[in-house]
C-alpha positions as CSV (number, residue, x, y, z in Angstrom):
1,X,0.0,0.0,0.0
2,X,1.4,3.6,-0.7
3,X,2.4,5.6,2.2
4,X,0.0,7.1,4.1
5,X,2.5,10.2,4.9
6,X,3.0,11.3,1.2
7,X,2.1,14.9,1.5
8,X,0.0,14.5,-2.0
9,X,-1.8,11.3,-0.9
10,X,-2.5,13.3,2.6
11,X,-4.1,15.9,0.6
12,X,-6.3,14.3,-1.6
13,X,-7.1,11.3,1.3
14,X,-6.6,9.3,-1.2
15,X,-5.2,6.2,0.7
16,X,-7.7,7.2,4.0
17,X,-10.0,5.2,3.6
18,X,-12.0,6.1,6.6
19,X,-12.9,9.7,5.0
20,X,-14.2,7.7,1.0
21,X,-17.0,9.6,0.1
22,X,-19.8,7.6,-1.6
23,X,-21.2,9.4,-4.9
24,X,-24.9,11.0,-4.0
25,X,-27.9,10.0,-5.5
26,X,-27.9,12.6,-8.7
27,X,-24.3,13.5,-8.4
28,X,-22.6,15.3,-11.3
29,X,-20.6,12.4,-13.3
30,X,-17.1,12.0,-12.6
31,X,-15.8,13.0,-15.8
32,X,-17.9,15.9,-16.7
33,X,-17.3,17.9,-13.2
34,X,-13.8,17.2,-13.8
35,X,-13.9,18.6,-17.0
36,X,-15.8,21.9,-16.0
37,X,-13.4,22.4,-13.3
38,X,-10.3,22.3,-15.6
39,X,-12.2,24.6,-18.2
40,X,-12.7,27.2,-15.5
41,X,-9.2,27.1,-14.3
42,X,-7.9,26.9,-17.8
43,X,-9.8,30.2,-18.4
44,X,-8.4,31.9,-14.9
45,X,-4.5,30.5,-15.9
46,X,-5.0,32.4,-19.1
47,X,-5.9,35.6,-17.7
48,X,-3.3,35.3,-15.3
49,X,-0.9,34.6,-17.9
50,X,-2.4,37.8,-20.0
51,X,-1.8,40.3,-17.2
52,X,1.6,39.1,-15.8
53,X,2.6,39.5,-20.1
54,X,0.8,42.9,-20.1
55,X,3.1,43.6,-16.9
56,X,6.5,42.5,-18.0
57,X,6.1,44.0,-21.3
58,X,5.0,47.5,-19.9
59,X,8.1,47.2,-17.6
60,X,10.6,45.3,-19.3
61,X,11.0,42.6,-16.8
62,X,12.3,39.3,-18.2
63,X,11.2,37.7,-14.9
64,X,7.8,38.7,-15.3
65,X,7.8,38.1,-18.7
66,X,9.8,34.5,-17.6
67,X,6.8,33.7,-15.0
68,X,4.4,34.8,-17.8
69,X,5.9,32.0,-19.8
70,X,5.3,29.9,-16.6
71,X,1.9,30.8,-15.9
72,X,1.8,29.2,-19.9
73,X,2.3,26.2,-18.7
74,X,-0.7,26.1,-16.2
75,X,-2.8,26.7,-19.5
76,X,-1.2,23.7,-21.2
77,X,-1.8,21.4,-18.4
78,X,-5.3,21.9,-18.2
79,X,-5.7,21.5,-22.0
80,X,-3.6,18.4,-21.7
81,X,-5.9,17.7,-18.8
82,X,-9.0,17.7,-21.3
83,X,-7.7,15.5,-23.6
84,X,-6.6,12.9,-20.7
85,X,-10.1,12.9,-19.2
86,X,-11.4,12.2,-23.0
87,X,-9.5,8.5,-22.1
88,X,-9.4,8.7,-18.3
89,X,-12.6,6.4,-17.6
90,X,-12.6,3.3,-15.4
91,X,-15.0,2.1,-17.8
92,X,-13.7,-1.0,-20.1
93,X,-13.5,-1.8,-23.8
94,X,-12.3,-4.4,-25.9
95,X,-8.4,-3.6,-25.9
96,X,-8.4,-2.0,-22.0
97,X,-10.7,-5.0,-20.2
98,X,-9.5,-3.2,-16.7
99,X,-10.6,0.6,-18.0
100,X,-8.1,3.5,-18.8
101,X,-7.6,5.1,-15.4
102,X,-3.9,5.0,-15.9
103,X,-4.4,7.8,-18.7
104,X,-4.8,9.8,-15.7
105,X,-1.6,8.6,-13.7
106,X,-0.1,9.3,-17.2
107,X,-1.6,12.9,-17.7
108,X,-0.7,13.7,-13.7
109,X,3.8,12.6,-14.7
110,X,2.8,14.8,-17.9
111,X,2.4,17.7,-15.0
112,X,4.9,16.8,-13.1
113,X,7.5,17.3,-16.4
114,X,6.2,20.6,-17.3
115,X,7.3,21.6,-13.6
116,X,10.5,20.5,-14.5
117,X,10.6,22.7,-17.5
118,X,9.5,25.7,-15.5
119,X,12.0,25.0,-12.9
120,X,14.8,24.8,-15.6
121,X,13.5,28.4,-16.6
122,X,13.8,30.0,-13.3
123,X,16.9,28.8,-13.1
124,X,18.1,30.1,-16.4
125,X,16.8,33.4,-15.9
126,X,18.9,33.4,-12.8
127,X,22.2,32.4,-14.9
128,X,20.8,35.1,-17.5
129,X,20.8,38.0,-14.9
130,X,24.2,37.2,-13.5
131,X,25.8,37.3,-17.1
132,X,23.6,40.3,-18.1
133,X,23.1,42.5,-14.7
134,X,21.7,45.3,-17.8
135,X,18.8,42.8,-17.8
136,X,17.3,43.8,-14.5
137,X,17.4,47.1,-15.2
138,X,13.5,47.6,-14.9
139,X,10.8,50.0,-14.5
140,X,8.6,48.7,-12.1
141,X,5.5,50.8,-10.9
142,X,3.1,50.7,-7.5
143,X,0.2,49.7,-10.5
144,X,2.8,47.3,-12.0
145,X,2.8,45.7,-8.0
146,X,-0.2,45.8,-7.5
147,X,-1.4,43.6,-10.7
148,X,1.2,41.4,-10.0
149,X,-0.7,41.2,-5.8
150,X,-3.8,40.6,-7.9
151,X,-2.5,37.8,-10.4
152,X,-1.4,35.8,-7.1
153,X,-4.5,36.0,-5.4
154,X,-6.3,34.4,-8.7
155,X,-3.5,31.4,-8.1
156,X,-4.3,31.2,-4.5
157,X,-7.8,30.9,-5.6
158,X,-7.4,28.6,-8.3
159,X,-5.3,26.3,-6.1
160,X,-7.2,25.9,-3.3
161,X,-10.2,25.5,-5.3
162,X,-8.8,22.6,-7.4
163,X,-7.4,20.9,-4.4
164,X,-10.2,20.9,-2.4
165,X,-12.2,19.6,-5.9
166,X,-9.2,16.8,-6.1
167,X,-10.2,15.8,-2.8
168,X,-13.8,15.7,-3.0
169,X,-13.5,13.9,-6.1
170,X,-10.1,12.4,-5.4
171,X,-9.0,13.0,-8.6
172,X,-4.8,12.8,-9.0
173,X,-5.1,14.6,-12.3
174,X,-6.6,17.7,-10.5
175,X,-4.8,16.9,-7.6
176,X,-1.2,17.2,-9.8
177,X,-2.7,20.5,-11.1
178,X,-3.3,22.0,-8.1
179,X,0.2,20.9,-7.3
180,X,1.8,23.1,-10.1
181,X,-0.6,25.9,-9.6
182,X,1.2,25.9,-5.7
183,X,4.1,26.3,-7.6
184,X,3.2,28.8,-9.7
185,X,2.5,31.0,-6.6
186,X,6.0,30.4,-4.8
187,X,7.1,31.6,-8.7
188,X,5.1,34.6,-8.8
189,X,5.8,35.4,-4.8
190,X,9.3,35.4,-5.6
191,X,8.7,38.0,-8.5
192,X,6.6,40.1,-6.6
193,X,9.7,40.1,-4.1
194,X,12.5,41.2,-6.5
195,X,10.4,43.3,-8.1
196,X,9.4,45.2,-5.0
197,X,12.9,44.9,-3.8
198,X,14.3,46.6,-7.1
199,X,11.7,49.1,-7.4
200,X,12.8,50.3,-3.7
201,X,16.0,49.5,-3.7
202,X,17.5,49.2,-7.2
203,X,19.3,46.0,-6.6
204,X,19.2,43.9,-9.3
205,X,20.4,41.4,-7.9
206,X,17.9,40.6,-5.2
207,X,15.9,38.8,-8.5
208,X,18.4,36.2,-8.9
209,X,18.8,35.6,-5.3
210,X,15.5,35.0,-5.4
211,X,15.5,32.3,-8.1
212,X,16.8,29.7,-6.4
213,X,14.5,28.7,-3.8
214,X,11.6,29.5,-5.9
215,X,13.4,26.6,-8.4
216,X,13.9,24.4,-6.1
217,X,9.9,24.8,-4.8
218,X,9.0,24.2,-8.3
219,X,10.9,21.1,-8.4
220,X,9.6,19.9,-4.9
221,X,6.2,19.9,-6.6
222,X,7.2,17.6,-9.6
223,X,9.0,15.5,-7.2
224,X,5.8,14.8,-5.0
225,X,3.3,14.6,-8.2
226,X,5.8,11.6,-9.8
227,X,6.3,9.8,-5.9
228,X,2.3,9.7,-5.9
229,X,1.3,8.6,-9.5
230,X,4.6,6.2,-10.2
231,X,3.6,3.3,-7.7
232,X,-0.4,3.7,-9.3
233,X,1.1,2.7,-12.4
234,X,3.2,-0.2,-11.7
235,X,0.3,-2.4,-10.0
236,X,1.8,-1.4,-6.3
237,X,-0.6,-2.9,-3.8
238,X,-3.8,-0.7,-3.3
239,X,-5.2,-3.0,0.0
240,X,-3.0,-4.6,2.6
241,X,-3.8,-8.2,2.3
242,X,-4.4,-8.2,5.6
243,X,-6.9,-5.7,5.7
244,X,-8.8,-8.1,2.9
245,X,-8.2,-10.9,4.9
246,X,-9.9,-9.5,7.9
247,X,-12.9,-8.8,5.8
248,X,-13.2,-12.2,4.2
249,X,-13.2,-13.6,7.4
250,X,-15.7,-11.9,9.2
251,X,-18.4,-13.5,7.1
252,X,-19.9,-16.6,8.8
253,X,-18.9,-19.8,6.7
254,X,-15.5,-18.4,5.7
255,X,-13.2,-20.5,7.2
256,X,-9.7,-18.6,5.4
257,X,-8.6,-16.7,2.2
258,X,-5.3,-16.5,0.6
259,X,-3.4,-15.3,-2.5
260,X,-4.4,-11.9,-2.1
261,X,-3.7,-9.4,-4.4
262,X,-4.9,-5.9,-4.9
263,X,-4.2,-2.5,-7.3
264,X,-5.2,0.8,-8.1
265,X,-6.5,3.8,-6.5
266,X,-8.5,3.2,-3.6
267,X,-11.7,5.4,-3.6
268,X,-12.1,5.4,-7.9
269,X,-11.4,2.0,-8.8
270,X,-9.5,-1.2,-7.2
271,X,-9.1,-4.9,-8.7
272,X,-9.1,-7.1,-5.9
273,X,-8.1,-11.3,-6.3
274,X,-8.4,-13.8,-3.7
275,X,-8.3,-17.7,-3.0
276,X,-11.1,-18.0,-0.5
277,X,-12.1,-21.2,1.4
278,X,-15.6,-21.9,2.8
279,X,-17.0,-24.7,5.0
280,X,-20.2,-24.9,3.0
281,X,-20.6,-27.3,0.0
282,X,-23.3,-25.7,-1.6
283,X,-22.9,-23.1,-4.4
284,X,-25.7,-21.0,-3.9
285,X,-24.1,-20.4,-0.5
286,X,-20.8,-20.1,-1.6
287,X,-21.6,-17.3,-4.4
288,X,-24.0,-15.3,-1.5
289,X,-20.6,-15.5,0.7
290,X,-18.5,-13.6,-2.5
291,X,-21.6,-11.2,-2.9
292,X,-21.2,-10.4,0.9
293,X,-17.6,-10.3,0.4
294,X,-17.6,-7.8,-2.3
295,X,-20.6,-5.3,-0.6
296,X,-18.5,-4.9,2.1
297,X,-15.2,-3.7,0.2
298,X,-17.1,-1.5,-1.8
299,X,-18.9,-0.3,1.2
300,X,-15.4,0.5,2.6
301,X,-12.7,1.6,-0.3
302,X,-15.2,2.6,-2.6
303,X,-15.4,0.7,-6.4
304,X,-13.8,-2.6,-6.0
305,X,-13.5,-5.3,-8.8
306,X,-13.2,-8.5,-7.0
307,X,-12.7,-11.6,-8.7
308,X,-12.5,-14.8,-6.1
309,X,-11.7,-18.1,-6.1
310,X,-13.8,-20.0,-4.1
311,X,-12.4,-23.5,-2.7
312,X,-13.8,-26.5,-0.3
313,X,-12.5,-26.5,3.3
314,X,-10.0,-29.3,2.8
315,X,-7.5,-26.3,0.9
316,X,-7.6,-23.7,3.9
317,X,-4.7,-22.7,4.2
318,X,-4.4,-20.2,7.2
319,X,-2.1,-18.1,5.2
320,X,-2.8,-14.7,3.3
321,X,0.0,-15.4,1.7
């Protein structure tokens, strides 16, 4: 099972499965309140991205300009987020027989490299203003400040709104894009520091000194969207076996189960695959026992695909391994 302590996983409760929230009766699908949510924040990314241009291009800031670029790259991710959730659907077809929820996992790394891309720009606009120092030489205004105050309270906005959405839906796609929308703030609070520090002070180089933590924030954020999404996509263990176990058994007739085996993401979609032994000899009892079985891990990590083997009591084997 993934850790429990990953800050990401923490955030979007994805692993907790005391806090899954069952889908109400009427609900807005999956898919199409995820897609009106990255709609909205692509539209709020791109006026972000308009007025920190409009900024850097009034002043002549290349790190405005730069986190201009940056704020670009929020607008790309939730268009590549709209194409993923075209794909992203737990529901199967003839050539994915286990759904396509991985286009997902696959959209979120996709994230997680644009970060790096952004980070490798801060980091070059540093290198820039050491080797040109004429570079910082900007005009920066109280209006041109006070835009800038205004573009980071839309990122604080979009953030929080897309993480708590990530949560509620427990999405890892909006999840990673609330991720580099966090980043995108320390990017733009950085900015807003150097630019206030040169328009008071006229040292240039409070920018570049600047850079570097902001970078290394930004790359923090990649970091924890690829820990999150890798172990998703190479079949890691979704359930403890134990945990299975302990459910299997507490049905009456059970007597043990064993070769357990569970993946994916616990609250959108889990395949679960057991060995289980009962003391009755009749089927009709036997397939109520699975049905029971299966009601109560849905009732407790959300959409579970079970398939179990069901054996006589002479194979019990006391083992879950």
């Amino acid at each position: 099972m993934r850790n429990r302590n990953d800050p990401l996983l923490s955030l979007a409760s994805a692993c907790n499965t005391d806090s899954m929230i069952d889908p109400l009766p009427g609900a807005v699908p999956y898919e199409r309140e995820v897609r009106r949510i990255l709609w909205l924040t692509l539209a709020l990314n791109l006026l972000v991205c308009a007025i920190k241009a409009g900024v850097g291009l009034a002043s002549g800031s290349l790190a405005i300009i730069a986190d201009a670029m940056h704020s670009l790259t929020d607008s790309l991710n939730n268009v590549m987020g709209l194409l993923i959730m075209r794909w992203a659907t737990p529901k199967p077809d003839h050539e994915h027989p286990y759904g396509h929820l991985k286009f997902e996992a696959i959209g979120a790394l996709g994230i997680a490299a644009m970060l790096g891309i952004a980070c490798f720009e801060v980091l070059q606009s540093a290198v820039g203003r050491l080797l040109d120092p004429s570079a910082a030489a900007v005009e920066i205004t109280p209006l041109s400040l006070a835009l800038l105050v205004l573009v980071l309270a839309i990122n604080l906005f979009v953030a929080v709104y897309e993480r708590r959405a990530a949560q509620r839906l427990k999405s890892n796609l909006l999840l990673a894009d609330a991720q580099q929308t966090f980043g995108d703030i320390w990017v733009t609070l950085g900015v807003i520091a150097g630019a206030a520090g040169v328009w008071l002070t006229g040292a240039w180089w409070i920018d570049v000194a600047l850079s570097v933590p902001v970078s290394l924030a930004v790359l923090w954020s990649g970091w924890t969207v690829v820990r999150s999404n890798v172990p998703w996509l190479v079949d890691e263990t979704a359930i403890q076996p134990a945990e299975i176990e302990a459910i299997a058994t507490s049905i009456p007739g059970v007597i043990d189960c064993h070769a357990i085996h569970s993946r994916g993401l616990v609250g959108r979609q889990v395949f679960v695959e057991m060995h289980l032994t009962v003391s009755t000899p009749d089927l009709d009892t036997a397939h109520r026992i699975t049905e029971q079985i299966e009601q109560k891990l849905a009732d407790r990590y959300g959409q579970v695909t079970a398939t179990i083997h069901v054996e006589p009591a002479r194979y019990a084997e006391h083992s879950i391994g």
